[in-house]
Structures are given as C-alpha cells and as structure tokens.
mmCIF file of the N, C-alpha and C atoms, coordinates in Angstrom:
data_MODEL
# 
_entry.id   MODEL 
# 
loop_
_atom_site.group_PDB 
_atom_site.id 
_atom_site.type_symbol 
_atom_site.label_atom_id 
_atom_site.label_alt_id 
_atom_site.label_comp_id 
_atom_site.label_asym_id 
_atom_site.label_entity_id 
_atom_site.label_seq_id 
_atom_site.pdbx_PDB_ins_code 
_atom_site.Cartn_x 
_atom_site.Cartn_y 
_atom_site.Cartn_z 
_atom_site.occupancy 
_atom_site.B_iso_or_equiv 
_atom_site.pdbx_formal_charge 
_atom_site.auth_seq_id 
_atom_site.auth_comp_id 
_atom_site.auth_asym_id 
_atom_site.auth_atom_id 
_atom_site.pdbx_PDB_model_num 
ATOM 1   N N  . UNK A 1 1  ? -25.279 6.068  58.226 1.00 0.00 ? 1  UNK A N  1 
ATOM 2   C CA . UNK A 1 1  ? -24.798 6.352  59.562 1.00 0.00 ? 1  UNK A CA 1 
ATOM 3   C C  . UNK A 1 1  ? -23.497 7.149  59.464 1.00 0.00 ? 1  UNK A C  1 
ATOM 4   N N  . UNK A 1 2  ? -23.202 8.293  60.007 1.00 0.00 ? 2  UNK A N  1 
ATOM 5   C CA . UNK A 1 2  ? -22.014 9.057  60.153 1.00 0.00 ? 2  UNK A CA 1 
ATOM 6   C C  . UNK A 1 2  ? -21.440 8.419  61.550 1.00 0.00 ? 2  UNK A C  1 
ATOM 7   N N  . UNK A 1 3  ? -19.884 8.694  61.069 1.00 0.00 ? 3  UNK A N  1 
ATOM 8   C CA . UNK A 1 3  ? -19.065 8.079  62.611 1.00 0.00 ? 3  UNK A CA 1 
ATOM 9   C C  . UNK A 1 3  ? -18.040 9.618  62.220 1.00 0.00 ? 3  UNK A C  1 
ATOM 10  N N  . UNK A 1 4  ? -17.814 9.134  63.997 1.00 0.00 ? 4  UNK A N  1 
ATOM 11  C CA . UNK A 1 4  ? -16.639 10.258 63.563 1.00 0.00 ? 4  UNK A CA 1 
ATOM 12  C C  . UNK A 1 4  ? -15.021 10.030 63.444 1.00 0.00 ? 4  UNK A C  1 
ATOM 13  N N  . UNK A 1 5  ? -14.011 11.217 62.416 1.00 0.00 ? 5  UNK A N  1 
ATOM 14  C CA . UNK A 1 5  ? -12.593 10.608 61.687 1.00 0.00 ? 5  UNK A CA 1 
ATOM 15  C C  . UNK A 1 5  ? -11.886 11.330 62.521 1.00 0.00 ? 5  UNK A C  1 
ATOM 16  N N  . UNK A 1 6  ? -10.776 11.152 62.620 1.00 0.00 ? 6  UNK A N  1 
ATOM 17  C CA . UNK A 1 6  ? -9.592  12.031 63.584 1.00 0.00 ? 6  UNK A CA 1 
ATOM 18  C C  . UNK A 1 6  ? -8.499  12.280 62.467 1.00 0.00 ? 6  UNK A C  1 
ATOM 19  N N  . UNK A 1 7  ? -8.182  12.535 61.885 1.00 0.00 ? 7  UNK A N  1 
ATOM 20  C CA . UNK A 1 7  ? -7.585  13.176 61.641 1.00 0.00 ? 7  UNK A CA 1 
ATOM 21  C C  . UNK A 1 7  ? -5.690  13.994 61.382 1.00 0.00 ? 7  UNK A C  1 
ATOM 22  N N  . UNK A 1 8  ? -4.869  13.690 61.462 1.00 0.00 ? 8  UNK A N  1 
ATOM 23  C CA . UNK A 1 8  ? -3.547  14.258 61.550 1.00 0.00 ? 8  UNK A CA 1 
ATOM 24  C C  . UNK A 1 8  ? -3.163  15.228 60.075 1.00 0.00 ? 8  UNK A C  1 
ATOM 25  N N  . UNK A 1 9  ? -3.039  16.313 60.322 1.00 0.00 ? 9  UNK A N  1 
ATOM 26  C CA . UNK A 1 9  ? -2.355  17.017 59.432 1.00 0.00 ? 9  UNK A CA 1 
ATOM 27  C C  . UNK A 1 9  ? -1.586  17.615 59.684 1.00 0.00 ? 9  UNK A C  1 
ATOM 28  N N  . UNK A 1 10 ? -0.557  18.491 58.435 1.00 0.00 ? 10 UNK A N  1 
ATOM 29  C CA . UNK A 1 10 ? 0.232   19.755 58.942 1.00 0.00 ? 10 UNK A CA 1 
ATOM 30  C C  . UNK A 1 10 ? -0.769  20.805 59.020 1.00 0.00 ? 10 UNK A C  1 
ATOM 31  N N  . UNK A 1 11 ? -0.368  22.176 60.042 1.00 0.00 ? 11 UNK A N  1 
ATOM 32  C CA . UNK A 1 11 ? -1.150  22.980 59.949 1.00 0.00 ? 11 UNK A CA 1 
ATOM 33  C C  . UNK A 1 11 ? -1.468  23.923 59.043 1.00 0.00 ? 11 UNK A C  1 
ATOM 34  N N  . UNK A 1 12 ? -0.701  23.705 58.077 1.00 0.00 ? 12 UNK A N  1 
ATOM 35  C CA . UNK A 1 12 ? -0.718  24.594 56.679 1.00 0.00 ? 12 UNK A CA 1 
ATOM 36  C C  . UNK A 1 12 ? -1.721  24.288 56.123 1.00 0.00 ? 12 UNK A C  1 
ATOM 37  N N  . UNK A 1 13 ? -1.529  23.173 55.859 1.00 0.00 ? 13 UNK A N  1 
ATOM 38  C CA . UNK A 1 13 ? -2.552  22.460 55.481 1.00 0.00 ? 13 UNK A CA 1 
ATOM 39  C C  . UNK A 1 13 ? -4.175  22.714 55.302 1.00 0.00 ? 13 UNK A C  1 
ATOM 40  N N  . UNK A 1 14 ? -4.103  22.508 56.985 1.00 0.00 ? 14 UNK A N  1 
ATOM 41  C CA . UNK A 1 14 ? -5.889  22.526 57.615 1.00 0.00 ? 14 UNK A CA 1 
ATOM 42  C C  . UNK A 1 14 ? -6.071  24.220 57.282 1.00 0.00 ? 14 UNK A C  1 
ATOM 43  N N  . UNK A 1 15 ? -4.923  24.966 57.517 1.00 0.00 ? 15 UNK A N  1 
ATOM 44  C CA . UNK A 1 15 ? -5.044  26.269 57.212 1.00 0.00 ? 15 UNK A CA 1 
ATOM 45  C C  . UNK A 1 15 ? -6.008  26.682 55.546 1.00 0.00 ? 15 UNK A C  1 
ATOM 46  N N  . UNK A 1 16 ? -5.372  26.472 54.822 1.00 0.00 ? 16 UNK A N  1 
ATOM 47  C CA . UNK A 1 16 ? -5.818  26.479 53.073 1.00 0.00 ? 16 UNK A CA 1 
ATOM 48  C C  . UNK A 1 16 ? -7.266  25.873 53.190 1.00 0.00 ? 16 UNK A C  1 
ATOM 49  N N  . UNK A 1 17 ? -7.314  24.596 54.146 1.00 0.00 ? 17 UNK A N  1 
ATOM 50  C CA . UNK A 1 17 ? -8.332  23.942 53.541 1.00 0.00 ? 17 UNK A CA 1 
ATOM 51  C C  . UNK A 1 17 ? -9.449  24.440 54.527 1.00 0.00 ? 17 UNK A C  1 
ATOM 52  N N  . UNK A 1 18 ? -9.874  25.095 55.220 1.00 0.00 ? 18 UNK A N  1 
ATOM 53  C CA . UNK A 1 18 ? -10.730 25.601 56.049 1.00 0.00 ? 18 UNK A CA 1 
ATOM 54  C C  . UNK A 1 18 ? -10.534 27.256 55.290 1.00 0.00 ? 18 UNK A C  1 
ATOM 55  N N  . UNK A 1 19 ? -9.644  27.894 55.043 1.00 0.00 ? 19 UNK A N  1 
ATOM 56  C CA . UNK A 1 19 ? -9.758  28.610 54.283 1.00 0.00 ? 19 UNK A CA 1 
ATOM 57  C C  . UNK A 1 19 ? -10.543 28.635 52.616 1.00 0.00 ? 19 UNK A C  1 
ATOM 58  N N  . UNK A 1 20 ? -10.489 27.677 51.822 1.00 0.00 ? 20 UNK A N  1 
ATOM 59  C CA . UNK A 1 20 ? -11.045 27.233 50.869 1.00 0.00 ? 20 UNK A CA 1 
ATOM 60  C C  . UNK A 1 20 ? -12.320 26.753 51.499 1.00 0.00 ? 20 UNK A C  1 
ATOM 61  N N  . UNK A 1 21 ? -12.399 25.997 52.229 1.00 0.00 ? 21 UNK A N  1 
ATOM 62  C CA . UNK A 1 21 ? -14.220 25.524 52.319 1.00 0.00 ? 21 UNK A CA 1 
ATOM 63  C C  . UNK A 1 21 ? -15.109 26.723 52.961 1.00 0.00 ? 21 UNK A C  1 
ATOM 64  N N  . UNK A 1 22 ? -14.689 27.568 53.726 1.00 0.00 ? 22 UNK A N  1 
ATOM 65  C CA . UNK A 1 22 ? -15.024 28.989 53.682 1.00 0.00 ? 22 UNK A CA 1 
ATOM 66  C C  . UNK A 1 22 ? -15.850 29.812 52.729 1.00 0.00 ? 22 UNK A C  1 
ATOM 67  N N  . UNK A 1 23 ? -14.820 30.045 51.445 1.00 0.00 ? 23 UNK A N  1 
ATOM 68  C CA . UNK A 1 23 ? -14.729 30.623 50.636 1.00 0.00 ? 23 UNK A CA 1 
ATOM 69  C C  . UNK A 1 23 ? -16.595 29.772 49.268 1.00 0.00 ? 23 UNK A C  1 
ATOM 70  N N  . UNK A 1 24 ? -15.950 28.450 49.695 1.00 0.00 ? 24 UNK A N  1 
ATOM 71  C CA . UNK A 1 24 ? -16.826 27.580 48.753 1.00 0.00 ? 24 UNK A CA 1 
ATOM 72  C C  . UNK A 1 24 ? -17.935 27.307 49.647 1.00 0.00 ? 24 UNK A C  1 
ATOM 73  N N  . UNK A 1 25 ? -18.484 27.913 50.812 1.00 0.00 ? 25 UNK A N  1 
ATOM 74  C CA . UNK A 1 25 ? -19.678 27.643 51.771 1.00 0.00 ? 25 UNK A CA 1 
ATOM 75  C C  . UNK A 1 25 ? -19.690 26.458 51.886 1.00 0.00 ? 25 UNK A C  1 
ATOM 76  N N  . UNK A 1 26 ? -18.824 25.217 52.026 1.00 0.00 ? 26 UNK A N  1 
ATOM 77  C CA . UNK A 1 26 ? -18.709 23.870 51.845 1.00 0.00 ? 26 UNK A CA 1 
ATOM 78  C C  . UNK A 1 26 ? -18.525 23.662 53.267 1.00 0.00 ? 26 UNK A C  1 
ATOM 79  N N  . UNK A 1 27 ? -18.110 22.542 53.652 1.00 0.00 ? 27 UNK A N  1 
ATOM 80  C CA . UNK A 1 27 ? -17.277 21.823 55.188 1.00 0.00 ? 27 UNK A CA 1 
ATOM 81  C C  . UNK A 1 27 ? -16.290 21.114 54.818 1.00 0.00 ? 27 UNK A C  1 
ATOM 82  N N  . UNK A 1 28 ? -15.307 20.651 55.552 1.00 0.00 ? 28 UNK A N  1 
ATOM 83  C CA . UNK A 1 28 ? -14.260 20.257 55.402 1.00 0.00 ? 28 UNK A CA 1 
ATOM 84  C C  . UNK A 1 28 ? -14.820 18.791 55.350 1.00 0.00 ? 28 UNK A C  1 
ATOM 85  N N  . UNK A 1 29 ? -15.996 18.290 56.106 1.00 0.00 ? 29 UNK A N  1 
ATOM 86  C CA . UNK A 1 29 ? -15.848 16.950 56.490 1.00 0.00 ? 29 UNK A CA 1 
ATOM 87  C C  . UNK A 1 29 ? -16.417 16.576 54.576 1.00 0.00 ? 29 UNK A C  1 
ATOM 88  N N  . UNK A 1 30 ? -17.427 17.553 54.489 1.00 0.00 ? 30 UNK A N  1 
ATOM 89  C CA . UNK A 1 30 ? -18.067 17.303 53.097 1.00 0.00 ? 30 UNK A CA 1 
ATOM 90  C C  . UNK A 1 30 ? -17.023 17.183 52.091 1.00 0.00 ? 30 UNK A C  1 
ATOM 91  N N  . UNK A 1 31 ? -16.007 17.535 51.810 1.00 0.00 ? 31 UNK A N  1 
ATOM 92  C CA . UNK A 1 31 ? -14.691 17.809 51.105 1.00 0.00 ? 31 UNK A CA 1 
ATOM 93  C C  . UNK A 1 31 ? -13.714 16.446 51.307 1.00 0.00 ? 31 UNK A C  1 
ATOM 94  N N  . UNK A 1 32 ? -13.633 15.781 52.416 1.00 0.00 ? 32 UNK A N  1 
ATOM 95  C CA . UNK A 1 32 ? -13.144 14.529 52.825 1.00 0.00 ? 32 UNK A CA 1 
ATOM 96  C C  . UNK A 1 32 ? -13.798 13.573 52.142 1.00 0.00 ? 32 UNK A C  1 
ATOM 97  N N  . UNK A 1 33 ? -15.406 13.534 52.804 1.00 0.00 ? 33 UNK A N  1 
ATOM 98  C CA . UNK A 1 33 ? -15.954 12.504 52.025 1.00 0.00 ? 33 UNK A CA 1 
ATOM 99  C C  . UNK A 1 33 ? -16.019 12.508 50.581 1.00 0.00 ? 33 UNK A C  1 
ATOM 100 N N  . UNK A 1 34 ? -16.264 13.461 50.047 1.00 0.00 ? 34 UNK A N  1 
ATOM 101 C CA . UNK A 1 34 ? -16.350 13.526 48.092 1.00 0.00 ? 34 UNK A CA 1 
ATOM 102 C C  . UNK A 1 34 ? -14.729 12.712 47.745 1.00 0.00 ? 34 UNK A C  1 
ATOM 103 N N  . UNK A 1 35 ? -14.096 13.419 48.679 1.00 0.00 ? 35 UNK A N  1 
ATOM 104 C CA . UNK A 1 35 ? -12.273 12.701 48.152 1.00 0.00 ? 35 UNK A CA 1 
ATOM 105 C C  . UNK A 1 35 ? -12.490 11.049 48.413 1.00 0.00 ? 35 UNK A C  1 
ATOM 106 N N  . UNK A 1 36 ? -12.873 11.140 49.164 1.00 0.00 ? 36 UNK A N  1 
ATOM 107 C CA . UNK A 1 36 ? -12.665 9.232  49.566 1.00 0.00 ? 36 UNK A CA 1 
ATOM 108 C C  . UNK A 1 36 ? -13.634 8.409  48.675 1.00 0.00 ? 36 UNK A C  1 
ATOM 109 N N  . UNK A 1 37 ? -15.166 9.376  48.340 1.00 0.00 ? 37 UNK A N  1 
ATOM 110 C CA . UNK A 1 37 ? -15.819 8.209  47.404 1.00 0.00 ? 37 UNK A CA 1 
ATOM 111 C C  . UNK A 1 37 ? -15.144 8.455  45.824 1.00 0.00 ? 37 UNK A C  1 
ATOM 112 N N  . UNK A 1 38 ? -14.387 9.883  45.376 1.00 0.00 ? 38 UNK A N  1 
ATOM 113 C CA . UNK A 1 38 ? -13.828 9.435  44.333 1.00 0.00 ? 38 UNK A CA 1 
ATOM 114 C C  . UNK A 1 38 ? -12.911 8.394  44.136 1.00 0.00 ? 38 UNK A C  1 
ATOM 115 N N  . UNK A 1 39 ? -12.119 8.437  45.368 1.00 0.00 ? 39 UNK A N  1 
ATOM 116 C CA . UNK A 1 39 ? -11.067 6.666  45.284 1.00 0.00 ? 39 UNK A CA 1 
ATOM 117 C C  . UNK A 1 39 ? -11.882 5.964  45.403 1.00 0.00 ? 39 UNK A C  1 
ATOM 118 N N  . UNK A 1 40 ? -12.564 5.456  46.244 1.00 0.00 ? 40 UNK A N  1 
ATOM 119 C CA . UNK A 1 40 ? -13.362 4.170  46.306 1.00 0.00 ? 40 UNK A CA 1 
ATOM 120 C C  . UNK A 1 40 ? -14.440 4.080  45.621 1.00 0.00 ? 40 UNK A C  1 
ATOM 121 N N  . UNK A 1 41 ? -15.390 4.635  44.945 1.00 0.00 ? 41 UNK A N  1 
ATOM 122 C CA . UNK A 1 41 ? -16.431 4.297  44.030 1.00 0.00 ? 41 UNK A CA 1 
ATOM 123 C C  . UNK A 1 41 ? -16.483 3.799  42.574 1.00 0.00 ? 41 UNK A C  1 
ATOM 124 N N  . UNK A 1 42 ? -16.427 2.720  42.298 1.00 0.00 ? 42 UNK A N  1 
ATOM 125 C CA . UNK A 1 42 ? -16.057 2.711  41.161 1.00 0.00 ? 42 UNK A CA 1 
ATOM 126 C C  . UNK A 1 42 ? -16.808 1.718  40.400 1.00 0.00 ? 42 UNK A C  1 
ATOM 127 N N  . UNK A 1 43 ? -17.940 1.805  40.203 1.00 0.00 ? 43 UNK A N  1 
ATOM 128 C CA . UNK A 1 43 ? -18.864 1.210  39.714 1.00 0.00 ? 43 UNK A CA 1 
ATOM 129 C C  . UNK A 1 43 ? -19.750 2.056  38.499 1.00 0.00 ? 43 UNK A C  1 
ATOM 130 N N  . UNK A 1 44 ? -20.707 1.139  37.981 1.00 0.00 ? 44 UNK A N  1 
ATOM 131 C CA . UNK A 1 44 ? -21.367 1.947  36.676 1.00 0.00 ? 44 UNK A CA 1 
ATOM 132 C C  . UNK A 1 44 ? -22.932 2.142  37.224 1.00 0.00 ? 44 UNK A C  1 
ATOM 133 N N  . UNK A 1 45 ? -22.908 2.748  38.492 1.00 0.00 ? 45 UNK A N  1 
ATOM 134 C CA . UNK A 1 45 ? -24.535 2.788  38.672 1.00 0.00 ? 45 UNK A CA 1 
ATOM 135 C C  . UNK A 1 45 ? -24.140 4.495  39.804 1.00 0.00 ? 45 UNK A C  1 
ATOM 136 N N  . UNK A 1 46 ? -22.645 4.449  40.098 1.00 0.00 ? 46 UNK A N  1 
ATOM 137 C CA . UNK A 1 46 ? -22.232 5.815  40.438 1.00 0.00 ? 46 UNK A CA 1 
ATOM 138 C C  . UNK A 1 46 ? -21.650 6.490  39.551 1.00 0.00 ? 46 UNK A C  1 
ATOM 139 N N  . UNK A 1 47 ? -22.324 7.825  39.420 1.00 0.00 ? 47 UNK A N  1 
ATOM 140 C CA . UNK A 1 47 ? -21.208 8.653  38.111 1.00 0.00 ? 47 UNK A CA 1 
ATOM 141 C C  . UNK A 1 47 ? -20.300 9.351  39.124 1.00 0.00 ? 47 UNK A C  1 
ATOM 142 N N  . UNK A 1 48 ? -18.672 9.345  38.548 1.00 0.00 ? 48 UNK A N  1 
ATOM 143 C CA . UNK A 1 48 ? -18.028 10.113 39.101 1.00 0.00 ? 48 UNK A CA 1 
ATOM 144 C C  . UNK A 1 48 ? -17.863 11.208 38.568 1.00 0.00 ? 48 UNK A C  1 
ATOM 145 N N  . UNK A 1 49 ? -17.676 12.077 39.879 1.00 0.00 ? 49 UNK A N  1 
ATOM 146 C CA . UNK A 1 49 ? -17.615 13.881 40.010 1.00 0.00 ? 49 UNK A CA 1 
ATOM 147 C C  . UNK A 1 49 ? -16.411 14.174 40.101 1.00 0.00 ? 49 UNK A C  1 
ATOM 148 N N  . UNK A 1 50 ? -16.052 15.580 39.582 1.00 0.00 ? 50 UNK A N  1 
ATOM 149 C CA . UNK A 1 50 ? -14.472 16.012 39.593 1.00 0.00 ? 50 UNK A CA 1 
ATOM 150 C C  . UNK A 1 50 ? -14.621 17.183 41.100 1.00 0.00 ? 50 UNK A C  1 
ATOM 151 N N  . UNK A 1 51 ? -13.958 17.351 41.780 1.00 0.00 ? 51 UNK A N  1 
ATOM 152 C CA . UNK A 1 51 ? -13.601 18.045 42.575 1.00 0.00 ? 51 UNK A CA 1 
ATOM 153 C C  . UNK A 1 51 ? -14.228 19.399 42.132 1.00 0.00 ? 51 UNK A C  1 
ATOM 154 N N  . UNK A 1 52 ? -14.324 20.377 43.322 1.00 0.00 ? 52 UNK A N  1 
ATOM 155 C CA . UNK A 1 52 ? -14.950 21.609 42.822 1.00 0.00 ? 52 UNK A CA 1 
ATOM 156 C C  . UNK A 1 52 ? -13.716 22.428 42.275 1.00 0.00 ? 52 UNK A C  1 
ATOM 157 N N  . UNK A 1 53 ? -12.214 22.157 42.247 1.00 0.00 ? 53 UNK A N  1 
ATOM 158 C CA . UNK A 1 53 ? -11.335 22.956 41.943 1.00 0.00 ? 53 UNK A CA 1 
ATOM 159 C C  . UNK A 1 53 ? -11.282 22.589 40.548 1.00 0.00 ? 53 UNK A C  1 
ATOM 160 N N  . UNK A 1 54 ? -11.367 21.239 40.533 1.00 0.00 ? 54 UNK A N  1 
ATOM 161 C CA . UNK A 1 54 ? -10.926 20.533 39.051 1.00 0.00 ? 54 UNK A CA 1 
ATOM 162 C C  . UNK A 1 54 ? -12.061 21.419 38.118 1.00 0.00 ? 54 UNK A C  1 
ATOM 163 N N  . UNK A 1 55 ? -13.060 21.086 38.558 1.00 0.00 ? 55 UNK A N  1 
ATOM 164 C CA . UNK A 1 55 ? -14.146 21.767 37.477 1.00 0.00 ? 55 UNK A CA 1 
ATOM 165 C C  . UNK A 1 55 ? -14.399 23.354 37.987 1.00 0.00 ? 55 UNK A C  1 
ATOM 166 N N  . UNK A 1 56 ? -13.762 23.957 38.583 1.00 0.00 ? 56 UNK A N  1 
ATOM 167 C CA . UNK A 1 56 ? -13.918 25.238 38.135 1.00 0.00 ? 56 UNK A CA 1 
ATOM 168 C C  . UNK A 1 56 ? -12.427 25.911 37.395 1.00 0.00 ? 56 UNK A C  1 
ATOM 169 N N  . UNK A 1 57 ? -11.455 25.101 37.374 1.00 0.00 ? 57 UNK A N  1 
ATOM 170 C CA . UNK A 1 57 ? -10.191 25.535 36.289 1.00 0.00 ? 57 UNK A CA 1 
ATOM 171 C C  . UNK A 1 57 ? -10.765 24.458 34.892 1.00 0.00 ? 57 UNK A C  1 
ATOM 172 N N  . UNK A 1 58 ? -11.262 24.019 34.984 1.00 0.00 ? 58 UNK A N  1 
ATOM 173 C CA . UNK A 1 58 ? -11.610 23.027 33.219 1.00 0.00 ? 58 UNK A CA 1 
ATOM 174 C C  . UNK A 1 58 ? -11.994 24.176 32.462 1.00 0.00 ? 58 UNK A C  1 
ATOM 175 N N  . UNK A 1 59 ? -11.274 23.979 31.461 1.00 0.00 ? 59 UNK A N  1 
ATOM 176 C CA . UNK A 1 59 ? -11.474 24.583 29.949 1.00 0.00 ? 59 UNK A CA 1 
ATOM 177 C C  . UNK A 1 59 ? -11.094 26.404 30.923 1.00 0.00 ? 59 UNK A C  1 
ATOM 178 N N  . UNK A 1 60 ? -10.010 26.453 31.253 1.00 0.00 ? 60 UNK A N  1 
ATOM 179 C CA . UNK A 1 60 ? -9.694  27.918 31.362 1.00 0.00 ? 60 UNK A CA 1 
ATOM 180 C C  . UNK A 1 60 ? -8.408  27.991 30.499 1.00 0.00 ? 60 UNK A C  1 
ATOM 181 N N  . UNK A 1 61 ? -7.796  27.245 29.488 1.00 0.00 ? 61 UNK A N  1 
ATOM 182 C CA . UNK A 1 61 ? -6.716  27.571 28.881 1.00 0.00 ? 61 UNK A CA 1 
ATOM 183 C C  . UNK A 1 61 ? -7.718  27.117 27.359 1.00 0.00 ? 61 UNK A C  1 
ATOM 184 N N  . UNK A 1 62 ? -7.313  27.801 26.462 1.00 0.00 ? 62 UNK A N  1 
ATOM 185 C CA . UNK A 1 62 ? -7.788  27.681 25.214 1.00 0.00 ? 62 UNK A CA 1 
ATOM 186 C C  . UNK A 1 62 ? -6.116  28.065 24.083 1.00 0.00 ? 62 UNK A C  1 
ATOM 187 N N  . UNK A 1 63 ? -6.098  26.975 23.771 1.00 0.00 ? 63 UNK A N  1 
ATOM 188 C CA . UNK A 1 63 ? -5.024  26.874 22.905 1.00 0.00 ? 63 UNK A CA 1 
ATOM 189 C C  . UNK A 1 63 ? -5.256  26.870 21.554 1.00 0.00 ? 63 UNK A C  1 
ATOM 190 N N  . UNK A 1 64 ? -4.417  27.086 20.203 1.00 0.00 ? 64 UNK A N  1 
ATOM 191 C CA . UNK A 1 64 ? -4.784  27.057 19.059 1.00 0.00 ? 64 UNK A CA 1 
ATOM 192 C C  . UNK A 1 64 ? -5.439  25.757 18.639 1.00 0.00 ? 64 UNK A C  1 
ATOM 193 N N  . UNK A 1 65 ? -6.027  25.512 17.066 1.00 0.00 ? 65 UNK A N  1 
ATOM 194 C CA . UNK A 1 65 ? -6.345  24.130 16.672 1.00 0.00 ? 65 UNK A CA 1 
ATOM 195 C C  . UNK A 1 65 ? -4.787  23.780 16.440 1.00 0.00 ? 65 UNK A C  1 
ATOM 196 N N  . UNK A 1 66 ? -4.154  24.281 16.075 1.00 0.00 ? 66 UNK A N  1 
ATOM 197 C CA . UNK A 1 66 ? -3.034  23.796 14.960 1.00 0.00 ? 66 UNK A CA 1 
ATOM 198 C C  . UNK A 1 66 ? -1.902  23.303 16.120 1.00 0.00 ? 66 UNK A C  1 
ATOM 199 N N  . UNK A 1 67 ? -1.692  23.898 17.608 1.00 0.00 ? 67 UNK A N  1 
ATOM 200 C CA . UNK A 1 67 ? -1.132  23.823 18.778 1.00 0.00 ? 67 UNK A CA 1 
ATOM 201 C C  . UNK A 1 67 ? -0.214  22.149 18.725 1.00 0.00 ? 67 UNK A C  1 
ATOM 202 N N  . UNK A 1 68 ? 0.802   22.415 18.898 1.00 0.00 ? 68 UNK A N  1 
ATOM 203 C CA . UNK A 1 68 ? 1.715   21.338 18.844 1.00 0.00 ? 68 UNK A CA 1 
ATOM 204 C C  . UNK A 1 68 ? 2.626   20.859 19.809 1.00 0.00 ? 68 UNK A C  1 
ATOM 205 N N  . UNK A 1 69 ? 1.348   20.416 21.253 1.00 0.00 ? 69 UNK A N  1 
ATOM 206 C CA . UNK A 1 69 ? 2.024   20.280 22.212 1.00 0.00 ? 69 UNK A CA 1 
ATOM 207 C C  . UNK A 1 69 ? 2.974   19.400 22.603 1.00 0.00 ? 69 UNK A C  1 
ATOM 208 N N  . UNK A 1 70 ? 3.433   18.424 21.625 1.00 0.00 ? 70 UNK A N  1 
ATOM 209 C CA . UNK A 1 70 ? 4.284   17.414 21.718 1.00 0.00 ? 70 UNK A CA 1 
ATOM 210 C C  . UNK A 1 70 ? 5.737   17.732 21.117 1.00 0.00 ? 70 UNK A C  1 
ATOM 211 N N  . UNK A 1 71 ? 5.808   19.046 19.863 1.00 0.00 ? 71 UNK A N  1 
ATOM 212 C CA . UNK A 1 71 ? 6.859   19.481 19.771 1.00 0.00 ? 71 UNK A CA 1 
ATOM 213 C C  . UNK A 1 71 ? 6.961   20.601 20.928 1.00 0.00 ? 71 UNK A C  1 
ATOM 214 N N  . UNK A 1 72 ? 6.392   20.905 21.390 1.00 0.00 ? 72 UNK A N  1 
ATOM 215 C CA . UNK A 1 72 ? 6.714   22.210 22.392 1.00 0.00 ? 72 UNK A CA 1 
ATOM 216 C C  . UNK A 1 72 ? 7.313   21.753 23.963 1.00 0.00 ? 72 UNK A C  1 
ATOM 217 N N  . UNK A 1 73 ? 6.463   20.605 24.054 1.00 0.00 ? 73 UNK A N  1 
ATOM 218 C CA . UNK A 1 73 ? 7.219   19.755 25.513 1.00 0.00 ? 73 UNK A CA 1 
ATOM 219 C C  . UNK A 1 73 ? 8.875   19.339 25.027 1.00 0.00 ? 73 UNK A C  1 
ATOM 220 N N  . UNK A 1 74 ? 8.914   18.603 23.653 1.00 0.00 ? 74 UNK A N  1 
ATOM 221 C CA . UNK A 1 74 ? 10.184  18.048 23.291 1.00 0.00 ? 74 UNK A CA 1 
ATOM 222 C C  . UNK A 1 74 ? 11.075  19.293 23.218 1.00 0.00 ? 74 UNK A C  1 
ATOM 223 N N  . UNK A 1 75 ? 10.838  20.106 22.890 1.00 0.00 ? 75 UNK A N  1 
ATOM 224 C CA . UNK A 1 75 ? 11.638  21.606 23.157 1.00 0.00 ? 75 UNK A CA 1 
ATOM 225 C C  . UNK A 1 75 ? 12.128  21.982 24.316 1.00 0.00 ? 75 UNK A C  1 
ATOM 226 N N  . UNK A 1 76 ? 11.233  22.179 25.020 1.00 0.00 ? 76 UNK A N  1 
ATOM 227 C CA . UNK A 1 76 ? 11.538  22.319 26.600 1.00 0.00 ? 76 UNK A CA 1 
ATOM 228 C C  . UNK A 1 76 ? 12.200  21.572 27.133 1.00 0.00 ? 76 UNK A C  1 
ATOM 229 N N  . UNK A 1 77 ? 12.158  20.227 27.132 1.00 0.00 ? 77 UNK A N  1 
ATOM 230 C CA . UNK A 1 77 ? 12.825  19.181 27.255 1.00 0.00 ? 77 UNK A CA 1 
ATOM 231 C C  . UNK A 1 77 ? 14.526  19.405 26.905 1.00 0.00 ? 77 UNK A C  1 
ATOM 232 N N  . UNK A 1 78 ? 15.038  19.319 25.503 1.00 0.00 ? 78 UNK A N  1 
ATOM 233 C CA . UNK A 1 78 ? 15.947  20.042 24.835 1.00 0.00 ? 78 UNK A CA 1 
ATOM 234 C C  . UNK A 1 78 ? 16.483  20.930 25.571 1.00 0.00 ? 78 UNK A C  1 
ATOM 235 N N  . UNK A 1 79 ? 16.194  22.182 26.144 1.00 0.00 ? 79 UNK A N  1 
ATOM 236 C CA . UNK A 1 79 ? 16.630  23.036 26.483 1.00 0.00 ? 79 UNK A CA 1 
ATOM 237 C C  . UNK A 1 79 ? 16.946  23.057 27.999 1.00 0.00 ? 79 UNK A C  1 
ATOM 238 N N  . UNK A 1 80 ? 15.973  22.399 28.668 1.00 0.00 ? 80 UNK A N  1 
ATOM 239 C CA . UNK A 1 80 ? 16.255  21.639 30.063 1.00 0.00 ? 80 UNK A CA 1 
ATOM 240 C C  . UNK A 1 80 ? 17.618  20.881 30.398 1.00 0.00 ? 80 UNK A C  1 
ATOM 241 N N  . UNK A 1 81 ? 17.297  19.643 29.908 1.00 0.00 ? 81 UNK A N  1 
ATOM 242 C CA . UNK A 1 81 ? 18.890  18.469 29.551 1.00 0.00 ? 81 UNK A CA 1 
ATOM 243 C C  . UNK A 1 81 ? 20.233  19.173 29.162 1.00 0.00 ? 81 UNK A C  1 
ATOM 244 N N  . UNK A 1 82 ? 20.247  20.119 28.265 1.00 0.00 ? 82 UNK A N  1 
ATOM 245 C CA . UNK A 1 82 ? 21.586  20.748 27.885 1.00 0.00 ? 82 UNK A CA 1 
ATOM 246 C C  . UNK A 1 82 ? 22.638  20.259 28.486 1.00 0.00 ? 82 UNK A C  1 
# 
C-alpha cells in the first residue's frame, strides 16, 4: 500500500534533487524510498543496494599497489596542525 509523505526541505535542495532524478529517469519519491529501506532493512533475506551515485563513482580512483595511504593522510595531517 502507498500513503502519501509531506515533506520539508530547503529549496536548494529539492532543486539538485529533481534535477538529478531527471537526469537518472528516476522519481524523487523512488529515491526517498531506496534511502529509507537502506536505513531500515537490515536483515539476511534483503540484500542491500548502494545508491545510484555511490555505485556509479565506485572504483573511479585507481591508486598504486605499493600506495601508502596512511603515511600520506599522517602527512597532511603534519602539515595541517603546524
């Protein structure tokens, strides 16, 4: 059974996101609900799904094997604090 949600946002907001579901031939309401059953579903007979943003930026950075991101944060870090 669908009911219907009301809603409060900023208008920036609804702006981007009607702009983005546009773009993704999606609906906004369809985009609500996927968000709410990723918080609330959490059982082993539902597989959870990543967002369509999450999985269309996955695996777009490719870093070395040898990549040493724990000295490179502590660096930044370092140079930040000064």
């Amino acid at each position: 059974m669908e009911v219907k949600l009301t809603l409060k946002l900023n208008d920036n907001s609804i702006s981007r996101a009607k702009k983005y579901v546009s773009e993704k031939k999606t609906s906004l309401s369809s985009i609500v609900e996927n968000f709410f059953d990723s918080l609330t579903i959490n059982n082993d007979t539902e597989k959870f799904t990543y967002s369509p943003l999450v999985n269309e930026l996955a695996g777009i950075i490719h870093l070395d094997e040898n990549y040493d991101y724990k000295s490179d944060y502590a660096s930044y870090l370092d140079k930040k604090y000064e």
